[in-house]
C-alpha positions as CSV (number, residue, x, y, z in Angstrom):
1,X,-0.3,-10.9,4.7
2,X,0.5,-10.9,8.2
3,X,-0.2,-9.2,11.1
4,X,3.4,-7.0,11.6
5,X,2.9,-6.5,7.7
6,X,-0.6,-4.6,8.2
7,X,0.7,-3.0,11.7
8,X,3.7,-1.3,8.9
9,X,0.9,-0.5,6.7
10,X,-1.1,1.1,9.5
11,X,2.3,3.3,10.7
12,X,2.6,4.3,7.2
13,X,-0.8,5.5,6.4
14,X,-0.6,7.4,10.1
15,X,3.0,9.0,8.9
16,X,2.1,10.0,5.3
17,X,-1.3,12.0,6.7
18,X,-3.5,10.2,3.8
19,X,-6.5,8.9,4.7
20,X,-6.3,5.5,2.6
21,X,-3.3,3.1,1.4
22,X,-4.1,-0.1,-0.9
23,X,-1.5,-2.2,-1.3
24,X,-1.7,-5.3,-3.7
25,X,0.8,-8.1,-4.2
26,X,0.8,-11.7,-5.4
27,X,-3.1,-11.0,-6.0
28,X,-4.1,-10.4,-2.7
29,X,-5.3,-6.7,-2.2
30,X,-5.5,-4.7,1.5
31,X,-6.9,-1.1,1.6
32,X,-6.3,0.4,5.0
33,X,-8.4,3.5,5.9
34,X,-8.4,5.6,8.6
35,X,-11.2,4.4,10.9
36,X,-13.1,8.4,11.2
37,X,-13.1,8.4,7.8
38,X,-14.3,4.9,6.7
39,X,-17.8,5.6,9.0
40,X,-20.9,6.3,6.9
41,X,-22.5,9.4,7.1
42,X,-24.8,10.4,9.5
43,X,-23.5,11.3,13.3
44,X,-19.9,11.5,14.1
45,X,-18.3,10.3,17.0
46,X,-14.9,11.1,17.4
47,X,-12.7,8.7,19.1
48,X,-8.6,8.7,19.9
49,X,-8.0,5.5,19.4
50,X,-4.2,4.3,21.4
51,X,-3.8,2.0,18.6
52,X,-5.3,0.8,15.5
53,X,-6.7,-3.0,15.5
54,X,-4.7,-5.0,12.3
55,X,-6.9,-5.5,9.7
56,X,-6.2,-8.5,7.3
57,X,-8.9,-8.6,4.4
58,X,-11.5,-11.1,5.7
59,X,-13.4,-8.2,7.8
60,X,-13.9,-4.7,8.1
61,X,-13.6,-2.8,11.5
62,X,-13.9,0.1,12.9
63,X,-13.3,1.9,16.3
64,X,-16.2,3.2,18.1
65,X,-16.2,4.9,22.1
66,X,-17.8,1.8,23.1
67,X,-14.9,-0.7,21.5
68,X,-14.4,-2.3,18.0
69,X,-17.0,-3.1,15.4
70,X,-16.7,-5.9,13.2
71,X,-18.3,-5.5,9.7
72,X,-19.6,-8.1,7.3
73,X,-17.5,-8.1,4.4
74,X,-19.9,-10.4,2.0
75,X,-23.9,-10.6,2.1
76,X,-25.8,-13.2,3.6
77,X,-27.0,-14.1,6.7
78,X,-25.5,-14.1,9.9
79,X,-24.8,-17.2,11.7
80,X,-23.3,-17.5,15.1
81,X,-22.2,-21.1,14.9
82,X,-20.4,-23.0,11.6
83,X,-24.2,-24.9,10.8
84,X,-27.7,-24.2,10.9
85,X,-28.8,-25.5,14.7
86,X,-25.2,-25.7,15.7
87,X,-23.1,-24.9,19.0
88,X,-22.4,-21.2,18.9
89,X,-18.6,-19.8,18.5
90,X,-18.6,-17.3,21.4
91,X,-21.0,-15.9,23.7
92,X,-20.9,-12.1,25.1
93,X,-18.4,-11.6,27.7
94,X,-16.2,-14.4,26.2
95,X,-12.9,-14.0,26.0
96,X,-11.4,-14.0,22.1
97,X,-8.1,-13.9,20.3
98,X,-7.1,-12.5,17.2
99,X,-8.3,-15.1,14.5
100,X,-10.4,-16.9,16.6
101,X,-13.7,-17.6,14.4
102,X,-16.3,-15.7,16.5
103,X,-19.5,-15.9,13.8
104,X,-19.7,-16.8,10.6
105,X,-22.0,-15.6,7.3
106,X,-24.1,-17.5,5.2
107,X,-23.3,-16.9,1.7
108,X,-24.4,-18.9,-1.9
109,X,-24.7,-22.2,0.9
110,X,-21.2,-21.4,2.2
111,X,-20.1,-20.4,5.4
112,X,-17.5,-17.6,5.1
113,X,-15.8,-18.0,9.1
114,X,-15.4,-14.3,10.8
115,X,-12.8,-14.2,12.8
116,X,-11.4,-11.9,16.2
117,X,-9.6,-9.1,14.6
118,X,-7.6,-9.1,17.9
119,X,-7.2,-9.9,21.5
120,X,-10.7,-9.0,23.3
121,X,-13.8,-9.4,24.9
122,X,-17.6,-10.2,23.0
123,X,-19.2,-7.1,24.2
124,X,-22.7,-8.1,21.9
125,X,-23.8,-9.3,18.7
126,X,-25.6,-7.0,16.3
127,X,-27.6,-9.3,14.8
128,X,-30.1,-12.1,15.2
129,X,-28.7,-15.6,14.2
130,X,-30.1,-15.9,10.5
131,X,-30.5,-11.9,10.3
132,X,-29.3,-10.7,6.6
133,X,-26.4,-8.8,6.5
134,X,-25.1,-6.7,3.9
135,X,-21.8,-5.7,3.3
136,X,-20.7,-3.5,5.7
137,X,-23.2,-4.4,8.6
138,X,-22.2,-4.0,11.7
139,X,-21.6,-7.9,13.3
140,X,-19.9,-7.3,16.6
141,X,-18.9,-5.2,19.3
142,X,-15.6,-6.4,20.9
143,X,-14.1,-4.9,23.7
144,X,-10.3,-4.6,23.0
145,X,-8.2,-6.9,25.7
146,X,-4.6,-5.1,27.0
């Protein structure tokens, strides 16, 4: 599914005042939820957000005042570079763009690639390189670029 596809998806969730939209076709599945809504309980922070980041099934995000979280979307263990002892795919303060492989999870001795949901800036990583990460940890904070 591409990226004008999800942005559609995204218009139509924020028109139709539902909170979720799953859409499945040709056995790929996308569930779209309103970034508020999708935060686990605890504090709330409530942010207007200009625009929502496109989200196409290989990670999780969410909006935060302080930019755009990246989630884990499989367990295993967080890995900054694509092998053990390798050159790492971005550094904080580097600049990204959307699908650009910025980490990368460890998973049954496969590396699952995580990549940019858009245009932005590494503000930090979460986690250690080799940290466990379940699904739905917070990976990265990206600062979104205009």
């Amino acid at each position: 599914m591409d990226r004008e596809r999800v942005l559609k998806l995204v218009g139509m969730l924020k028109a139709s005042g539902a909170t979720e939209l799953e859409v499945e076709r040709e056995g790929l599945r996308v569930t779209v939820r309103l970034a508020a809504l999708a935060a686990p309980p605890g504090p709330v922070e409530t942010v207007e957000a200009q625009e929502q980041p496109s989200y196409d099934g290989s990670q999780a995000i969410s909006a935060t005042g302080q930019g755009v979280l990246v989630h884990a979307r499989v367990v295993g263990f967080f890995r900054r570079s694509r092998k053990e002892g390798g050159a790492p795919l971005a550094e904080p303060g580097q600049q990204v763009k959307a699908g650009q492989p910025i980490c990368a999870i460890e998973a049954l001795s496969r590396w699952i690639m995580v990549e940019s949901p858009l245009d932005g800036e590494i503000a930090e990583f979460l986690l250690e390189d080799g940290q466990r990460a379940d699904y739905g940890t917070a990976l990265v904070r990206l600062r979104p670029v205009p």
